[in-house]
C-alpha positions as CSV (number, residue, x, y, z in Angstrom):
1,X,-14.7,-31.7,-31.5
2,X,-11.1,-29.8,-31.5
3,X,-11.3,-30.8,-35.8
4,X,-14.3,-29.4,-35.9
5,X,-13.9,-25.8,-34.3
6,X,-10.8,-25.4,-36.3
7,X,-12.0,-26.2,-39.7
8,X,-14.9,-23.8,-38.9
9,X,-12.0,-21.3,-37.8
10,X,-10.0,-21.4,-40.7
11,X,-12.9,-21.7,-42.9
12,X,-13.6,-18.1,-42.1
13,X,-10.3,-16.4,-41.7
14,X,-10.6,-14.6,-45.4
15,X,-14.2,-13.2,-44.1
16,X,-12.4,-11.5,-41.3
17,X,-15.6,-11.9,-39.3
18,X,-13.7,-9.8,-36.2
19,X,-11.5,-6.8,-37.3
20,X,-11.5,-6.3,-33.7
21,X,-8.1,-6.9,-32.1
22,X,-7.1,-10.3,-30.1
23,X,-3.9,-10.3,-29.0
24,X,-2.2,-13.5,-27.8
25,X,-0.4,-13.2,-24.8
26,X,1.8,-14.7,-22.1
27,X,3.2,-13.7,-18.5
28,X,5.6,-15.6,-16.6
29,X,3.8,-16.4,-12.7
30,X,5.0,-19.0,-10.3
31,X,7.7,-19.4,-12.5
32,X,5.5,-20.8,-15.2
33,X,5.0,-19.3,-18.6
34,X,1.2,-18.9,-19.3
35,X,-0.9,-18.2,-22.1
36,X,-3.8,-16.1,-22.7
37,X,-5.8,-14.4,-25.2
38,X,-7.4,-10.8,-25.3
39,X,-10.3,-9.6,-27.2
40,X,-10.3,-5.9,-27.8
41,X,-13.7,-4.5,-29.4
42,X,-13.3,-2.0,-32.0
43,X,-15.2,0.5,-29.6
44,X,-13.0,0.9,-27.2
45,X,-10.5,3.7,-27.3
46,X,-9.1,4.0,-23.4
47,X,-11.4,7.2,-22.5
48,X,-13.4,5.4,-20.1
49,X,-12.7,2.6,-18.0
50,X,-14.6,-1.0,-19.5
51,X,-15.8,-4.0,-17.8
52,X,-13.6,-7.1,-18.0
53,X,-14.8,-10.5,-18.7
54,X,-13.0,-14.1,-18.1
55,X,-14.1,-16.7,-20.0
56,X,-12.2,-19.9,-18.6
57,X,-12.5,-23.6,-21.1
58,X,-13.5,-26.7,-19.6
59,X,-11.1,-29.7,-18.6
60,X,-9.0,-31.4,-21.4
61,X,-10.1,-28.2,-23.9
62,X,-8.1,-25.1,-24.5
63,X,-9.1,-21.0,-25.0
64,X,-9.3,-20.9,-28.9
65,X,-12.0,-23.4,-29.2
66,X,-13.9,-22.1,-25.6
67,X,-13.7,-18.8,-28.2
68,X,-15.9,-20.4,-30.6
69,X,-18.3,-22.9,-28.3
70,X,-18.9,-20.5,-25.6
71,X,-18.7,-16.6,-27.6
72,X,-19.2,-13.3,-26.3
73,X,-17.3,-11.7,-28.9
74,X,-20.3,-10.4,-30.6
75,X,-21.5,-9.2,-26.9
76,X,-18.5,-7.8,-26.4
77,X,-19.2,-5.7,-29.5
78,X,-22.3,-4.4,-28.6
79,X,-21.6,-3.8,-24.4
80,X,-17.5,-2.7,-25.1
81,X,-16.4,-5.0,-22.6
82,X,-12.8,-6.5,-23.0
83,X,-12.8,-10.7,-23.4
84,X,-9.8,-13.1,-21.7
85,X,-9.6,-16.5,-22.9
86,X,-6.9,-17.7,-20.8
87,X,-5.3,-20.9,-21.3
88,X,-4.8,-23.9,-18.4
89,X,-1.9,-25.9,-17.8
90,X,-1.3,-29.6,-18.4
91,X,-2.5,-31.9,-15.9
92,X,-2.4,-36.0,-16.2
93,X,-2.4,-34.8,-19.8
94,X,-5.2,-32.6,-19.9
95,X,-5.4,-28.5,-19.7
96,X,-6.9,-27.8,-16.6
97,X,-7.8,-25.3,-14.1
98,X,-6.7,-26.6,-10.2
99,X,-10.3,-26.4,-8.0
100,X,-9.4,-29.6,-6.1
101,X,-11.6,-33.2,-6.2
102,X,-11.1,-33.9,-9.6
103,X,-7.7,-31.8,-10.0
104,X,-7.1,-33.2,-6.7
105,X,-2.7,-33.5,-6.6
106,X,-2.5,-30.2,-9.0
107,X,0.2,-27.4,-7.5
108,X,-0.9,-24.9,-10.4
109,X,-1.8,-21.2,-8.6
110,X,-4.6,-20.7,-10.8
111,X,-5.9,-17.9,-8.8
112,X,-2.7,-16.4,-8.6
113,X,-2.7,-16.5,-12.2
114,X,-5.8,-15.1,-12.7
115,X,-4.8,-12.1,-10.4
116,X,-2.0,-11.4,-12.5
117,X,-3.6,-11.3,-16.0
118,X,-5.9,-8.9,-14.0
119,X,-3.1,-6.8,-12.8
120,X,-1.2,-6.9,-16.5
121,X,-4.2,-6.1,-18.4
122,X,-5.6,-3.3,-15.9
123,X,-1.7,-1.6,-16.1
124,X,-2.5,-2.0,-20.6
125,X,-5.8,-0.9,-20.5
126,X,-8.3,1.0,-19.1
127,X,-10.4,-1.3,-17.0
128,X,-13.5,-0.8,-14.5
129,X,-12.4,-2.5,-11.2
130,X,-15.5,-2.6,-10.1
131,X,-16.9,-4.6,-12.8
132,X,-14.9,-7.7,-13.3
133,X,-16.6,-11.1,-14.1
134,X,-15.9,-14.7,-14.6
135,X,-17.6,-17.7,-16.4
136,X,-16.8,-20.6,-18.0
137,X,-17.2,-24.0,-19.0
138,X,-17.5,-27.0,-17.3
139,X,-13.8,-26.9,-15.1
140,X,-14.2,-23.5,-16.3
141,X,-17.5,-22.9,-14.1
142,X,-15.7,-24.6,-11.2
143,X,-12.8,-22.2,-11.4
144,X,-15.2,-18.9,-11.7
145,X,-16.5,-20.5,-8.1
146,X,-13.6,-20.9,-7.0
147,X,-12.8,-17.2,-7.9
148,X,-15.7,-15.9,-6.3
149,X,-14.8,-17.8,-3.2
150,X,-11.3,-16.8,-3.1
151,X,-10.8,-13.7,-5.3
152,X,-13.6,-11.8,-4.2
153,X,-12.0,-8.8,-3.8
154,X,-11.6,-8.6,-7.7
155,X,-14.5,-10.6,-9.0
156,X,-17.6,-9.1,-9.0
157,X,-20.2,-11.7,-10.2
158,X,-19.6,-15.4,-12.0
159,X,-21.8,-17.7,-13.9
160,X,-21.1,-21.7,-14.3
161,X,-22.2,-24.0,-17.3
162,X,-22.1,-27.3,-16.6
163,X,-20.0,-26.6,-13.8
164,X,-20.1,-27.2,-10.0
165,X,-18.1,-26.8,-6.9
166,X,-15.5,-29.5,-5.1
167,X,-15.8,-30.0,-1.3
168,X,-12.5,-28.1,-1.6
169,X,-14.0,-24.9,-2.6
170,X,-16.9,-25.0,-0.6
171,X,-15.0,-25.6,2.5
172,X,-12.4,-23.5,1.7
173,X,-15.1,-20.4,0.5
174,X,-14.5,-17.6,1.8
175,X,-16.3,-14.3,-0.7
176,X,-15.6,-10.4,0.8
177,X,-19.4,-9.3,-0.6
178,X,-22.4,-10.8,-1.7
179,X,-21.7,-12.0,-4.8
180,X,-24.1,-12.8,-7.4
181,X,-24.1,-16.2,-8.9
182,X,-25.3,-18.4,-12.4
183,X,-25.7,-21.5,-12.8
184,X,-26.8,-22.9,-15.6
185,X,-26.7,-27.4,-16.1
186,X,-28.5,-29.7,-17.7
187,X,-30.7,-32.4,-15.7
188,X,-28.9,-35.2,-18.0
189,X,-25.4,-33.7,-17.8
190,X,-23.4,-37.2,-17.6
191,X,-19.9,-35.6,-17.3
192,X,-21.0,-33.3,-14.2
193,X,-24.0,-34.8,-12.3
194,X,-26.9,-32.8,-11.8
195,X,-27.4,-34.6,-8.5
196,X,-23.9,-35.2,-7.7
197,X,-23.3,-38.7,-6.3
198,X,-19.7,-38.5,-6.2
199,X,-17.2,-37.1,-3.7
200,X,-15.1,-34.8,-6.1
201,X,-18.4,-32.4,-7.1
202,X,-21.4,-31.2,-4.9
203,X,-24.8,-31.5,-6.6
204,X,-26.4,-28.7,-8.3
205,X,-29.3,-28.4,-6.1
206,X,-26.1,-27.8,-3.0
207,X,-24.4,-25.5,-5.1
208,X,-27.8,-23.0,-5.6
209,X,-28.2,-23.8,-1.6
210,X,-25.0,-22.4,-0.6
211,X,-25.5,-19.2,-2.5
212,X,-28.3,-18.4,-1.5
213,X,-28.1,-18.6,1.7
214,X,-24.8,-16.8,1.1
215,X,-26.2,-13.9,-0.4
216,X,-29.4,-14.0,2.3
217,X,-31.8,-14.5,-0.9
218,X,-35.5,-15.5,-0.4
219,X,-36.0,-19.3,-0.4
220,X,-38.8,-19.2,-2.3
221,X,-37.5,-18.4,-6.4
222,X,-38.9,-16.1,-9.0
223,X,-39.9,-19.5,-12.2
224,X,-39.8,-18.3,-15.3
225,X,-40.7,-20.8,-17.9
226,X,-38.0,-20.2,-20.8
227,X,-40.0,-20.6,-23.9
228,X,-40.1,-23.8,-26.3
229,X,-39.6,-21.7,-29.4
230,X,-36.6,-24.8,-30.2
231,X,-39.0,-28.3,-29.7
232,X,-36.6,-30.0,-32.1
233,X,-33.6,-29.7,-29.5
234,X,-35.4,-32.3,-26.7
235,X,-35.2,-30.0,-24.0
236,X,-37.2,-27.3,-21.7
237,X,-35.5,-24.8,-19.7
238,X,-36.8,-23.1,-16.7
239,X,-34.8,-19.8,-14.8
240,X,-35.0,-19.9,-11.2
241,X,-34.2,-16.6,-9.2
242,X,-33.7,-16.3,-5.6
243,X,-33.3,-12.5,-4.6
244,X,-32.4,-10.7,-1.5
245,X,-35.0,-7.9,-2.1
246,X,-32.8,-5.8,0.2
247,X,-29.6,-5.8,-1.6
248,X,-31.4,-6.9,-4.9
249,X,-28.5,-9.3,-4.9
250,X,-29.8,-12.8,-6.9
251,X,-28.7,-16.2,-7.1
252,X,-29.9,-17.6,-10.3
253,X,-30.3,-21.2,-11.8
254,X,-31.2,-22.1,-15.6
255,X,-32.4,-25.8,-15.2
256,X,-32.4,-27.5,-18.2
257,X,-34.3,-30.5,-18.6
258,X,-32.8,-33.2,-20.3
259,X,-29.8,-31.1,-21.2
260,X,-26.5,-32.3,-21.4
261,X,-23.0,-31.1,-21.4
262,X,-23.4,-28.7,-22.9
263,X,-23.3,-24.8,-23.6
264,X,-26.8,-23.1,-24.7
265,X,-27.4,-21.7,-27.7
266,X,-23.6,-22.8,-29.0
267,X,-23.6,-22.6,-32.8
268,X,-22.6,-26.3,-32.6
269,X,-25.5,-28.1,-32.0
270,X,-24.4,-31.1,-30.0
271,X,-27.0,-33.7,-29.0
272,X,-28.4,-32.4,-25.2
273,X,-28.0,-28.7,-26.0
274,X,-30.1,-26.3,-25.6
275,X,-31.7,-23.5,-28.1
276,X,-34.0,-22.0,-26.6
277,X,-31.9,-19.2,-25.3
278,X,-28.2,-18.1,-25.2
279,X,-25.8,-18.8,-22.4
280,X,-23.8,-16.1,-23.5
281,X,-26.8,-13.2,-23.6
282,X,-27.8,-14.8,-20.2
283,X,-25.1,-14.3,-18.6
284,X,-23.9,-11.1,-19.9
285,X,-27.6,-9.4,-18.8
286,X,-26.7,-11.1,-15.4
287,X,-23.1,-8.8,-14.9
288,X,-25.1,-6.1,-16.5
289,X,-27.1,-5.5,-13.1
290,X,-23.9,-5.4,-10.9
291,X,-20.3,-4.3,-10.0
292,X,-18.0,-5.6,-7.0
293,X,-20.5,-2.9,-4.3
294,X,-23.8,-4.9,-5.5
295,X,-26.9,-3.8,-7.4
296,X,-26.1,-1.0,-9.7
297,X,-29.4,0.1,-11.4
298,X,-27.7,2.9,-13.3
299,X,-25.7,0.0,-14.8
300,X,-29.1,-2.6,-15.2
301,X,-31.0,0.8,-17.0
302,X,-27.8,1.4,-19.3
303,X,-29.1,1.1,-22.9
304,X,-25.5,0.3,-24.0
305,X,-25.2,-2.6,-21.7
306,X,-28.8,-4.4,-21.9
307,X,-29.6,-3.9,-25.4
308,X,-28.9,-8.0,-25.8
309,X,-32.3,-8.6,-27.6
310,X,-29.6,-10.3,-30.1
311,X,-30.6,-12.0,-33.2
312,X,-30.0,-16.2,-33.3
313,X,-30.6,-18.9,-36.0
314,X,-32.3,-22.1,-35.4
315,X,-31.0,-25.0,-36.5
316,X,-27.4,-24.7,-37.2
317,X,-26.4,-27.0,-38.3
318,X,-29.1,-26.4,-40.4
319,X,-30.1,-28.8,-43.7
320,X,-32.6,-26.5,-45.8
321,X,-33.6,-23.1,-43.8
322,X,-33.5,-21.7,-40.5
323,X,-35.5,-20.0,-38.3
324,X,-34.4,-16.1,-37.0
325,X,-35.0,-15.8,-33.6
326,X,-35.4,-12.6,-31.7
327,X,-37.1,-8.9,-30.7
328,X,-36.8,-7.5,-34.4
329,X,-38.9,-4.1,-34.0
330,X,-37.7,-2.7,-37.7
331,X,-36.8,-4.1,-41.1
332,X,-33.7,-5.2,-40.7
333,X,-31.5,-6.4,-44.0
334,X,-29.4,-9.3,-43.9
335,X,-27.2,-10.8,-46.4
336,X,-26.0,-14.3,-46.5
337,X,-22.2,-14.5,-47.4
338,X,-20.0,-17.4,-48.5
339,X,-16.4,-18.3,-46.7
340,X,-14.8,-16.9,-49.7
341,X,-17.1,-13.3,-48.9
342,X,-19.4,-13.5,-52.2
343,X,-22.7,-12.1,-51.2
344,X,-25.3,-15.1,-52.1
345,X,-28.9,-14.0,-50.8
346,X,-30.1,-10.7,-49.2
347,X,-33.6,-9.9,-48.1
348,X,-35.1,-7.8,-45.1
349,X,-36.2,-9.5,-41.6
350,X,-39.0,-8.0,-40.6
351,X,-40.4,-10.3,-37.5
352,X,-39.9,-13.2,-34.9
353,X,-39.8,-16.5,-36.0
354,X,-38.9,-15.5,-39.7
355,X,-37.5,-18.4,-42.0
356,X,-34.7,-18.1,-44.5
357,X,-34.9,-20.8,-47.3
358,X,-31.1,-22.1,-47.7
359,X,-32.3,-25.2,-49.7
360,X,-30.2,-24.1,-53.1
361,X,-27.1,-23.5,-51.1
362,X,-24.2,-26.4,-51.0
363,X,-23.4,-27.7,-48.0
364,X,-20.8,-25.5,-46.3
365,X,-20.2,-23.1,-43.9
366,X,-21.8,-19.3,-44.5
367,X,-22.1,-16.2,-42.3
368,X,-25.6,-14.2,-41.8
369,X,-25.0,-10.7,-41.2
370,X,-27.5,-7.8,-40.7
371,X,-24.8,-5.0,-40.5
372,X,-24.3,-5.0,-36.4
373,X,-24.2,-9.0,-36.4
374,X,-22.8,-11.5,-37.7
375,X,-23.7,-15.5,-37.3
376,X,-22.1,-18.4,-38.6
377,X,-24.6,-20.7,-40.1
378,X,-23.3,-24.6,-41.3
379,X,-25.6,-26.1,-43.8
380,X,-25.4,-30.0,-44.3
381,X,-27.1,-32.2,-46.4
């Protein structure tokens, strides 16, 4: 998979897809040097105060290709939040982030770590303490638990794919506020059990459990079906919602069935993922509502901030066309451009479920843009 994300990488460095800043950076904690990257979207300017976003990679995987798999870049665009890919250290060989069980005999202060690319980035730029976030994937949603457990007084709301918690972290859990949680996990995850059945990771079903009786939510959940509009991926997807309806505080599950392990909506379409919505829009909707005090609705009403009705492609890779998915509520024109930036088609999108013939383009990598977006497209053969 690491091949793949950087042939697609370098594939489009002439397009310069991003003219938004990311700056790769380092600070020395626990007497360790470590390594993150910052995503700054062209719409900031240091006037007002931004939300902050972690985005942590999953065991044995690194931050440039949890860039690519798990994006919020274009998000980040759109909402003007600033994006921290940080990296993990080595552990039995593999980057890792230390949540115990699996990490189990790790010394790395993780945390720690996270608390001081917080600090160093809040003293650079104008950040909202109040609205600081964490996901990630796979050891990456068990760190963002781990974070709300033990860094609640900075985080104000995570999300997990494919992730769990250890007994470590639920023992040792400890949140400030109410916090409001994600999780999002495929029924036929083999890397991260949906039911558990091992000692180093609680079950999914225990992990929603905990939360919600955390957060004082209603036992019985909101089930909204999430539609089939992607039959061809050999999965359904339901979104389960437990809500304190005092606090408005929610504890929310996206149960995939027969998903894998893997991240919805990802532009690379591994076997067991997803498309019938984004990960990424998901969760950023779910900050959206909330800061570190709760249930902000002057946040959840903010145009700016919930305006995710984002466009998506279906299938990519794709072998002769692909379907647009999404609210589209104008004509919209869209251009389809090479990786060397010739313009090769153009036309206007004008509905839901409209279809763009790519059946007289070679196989290679292309980039659909409608002027606010842009979406890497891979055709095959």
């Amino acid at each position: 998979m690491k091949s793949l994300f950087y042939t697609l990488f370098l594939g489009f460095l002439s397009i310069g897809i991003y003219a938004q800043t990311t700056l790769n950076l380092s600070l020395e904690h626990d007497g360790i040097s470590r390594d993150y990257a910052v995503y700054i979207p062209d719409s900031y300017t240091g006037d007002d105060a931004v939300p902050l976003l972690f985005n942590f990679h999953g065991f044995g995987s690194n931050g440039f290709e949890q860039t690519f798999y798990g994006d919020f870049r274009s998000i980040a665009d759109t909402a003007g939040f600033i994006l921290v890919h940080p990296e993990g250290t080595l552990f039995n060989g593999s980057a890792h982030w230390n949540v115990g069980g699996f990490t189990a005999g790790s010394t790395t202060d993780d945390v720690g770590f996270t608390n001081a690319m917080i600090d160093t980035i809040s003293a650079n730029y104008n950040i909202n303490a109040d609205r600081i976030y964490s996901t990630g994937m796979s050891n990456g949603g068990y760190f963002s638990f781990l974070l709300a457990c033990q860094l609640s007084d900075r985080i104000a709301a995570v999300a997990s794919v494919t992730g769990s918690m250890t007994p470590e972290t639920t023992n040792d859990c400890d949140p400030q506020h109410a916090m409001p949680i994600m999780q999002i996990h495929g029924t036929m995850d083999a890397t991260v059990l949906y039911d558990g059945g091992v000692v180093w990771s609680e079950s999914i079903d225990d992990v929603m459990n905990y939360w919600i009786d955390f957060n004082d939510c209603d036992n019985n959940p909101s089930v909204q079906a999430v539609p089939d509009v992607s039959p061809n991926d050999n999965c359904t997807a339901d979104h389960f919602i437990y809500t304190n309806t005092g606090t408005q505080i929610t504890s929310e599950h996206f149960k995939i069935y027969d998903g894998g392990h893997t991240w919805p909506g990802a532009p690379f379409n591994f076997a067991g993922t997803n498309q019938d919505f984004s990960a990424s829009d998901e969760i950023w909707k779910f900050f959206s509502r909330y800061d570190i005090n709760g249930y902000n609705p002057i946040i959840s009403t903010s145009t700016k901030e919930v305006s995710l009705e984002r466009l998506s492609v279906f299938p990519n890779p794709a072998t002769a066309s692909v379907q647009i998915r999404g609210l589209i509520t104008e004509a919209i024109p869209y251009r389809i451009i090479s990786s060397t930036g010739q313009e090769l088609k153009s036309g206007i999108l004008t509905g839901q479920d409209q279809m763009i013939d790519l059946s007289e383009l070679p196989a290679d990598l292309y980039l659909l843009n409608t002027g606010s977006q842009s979406i890497k497209i891979m055709k095959i053969n």
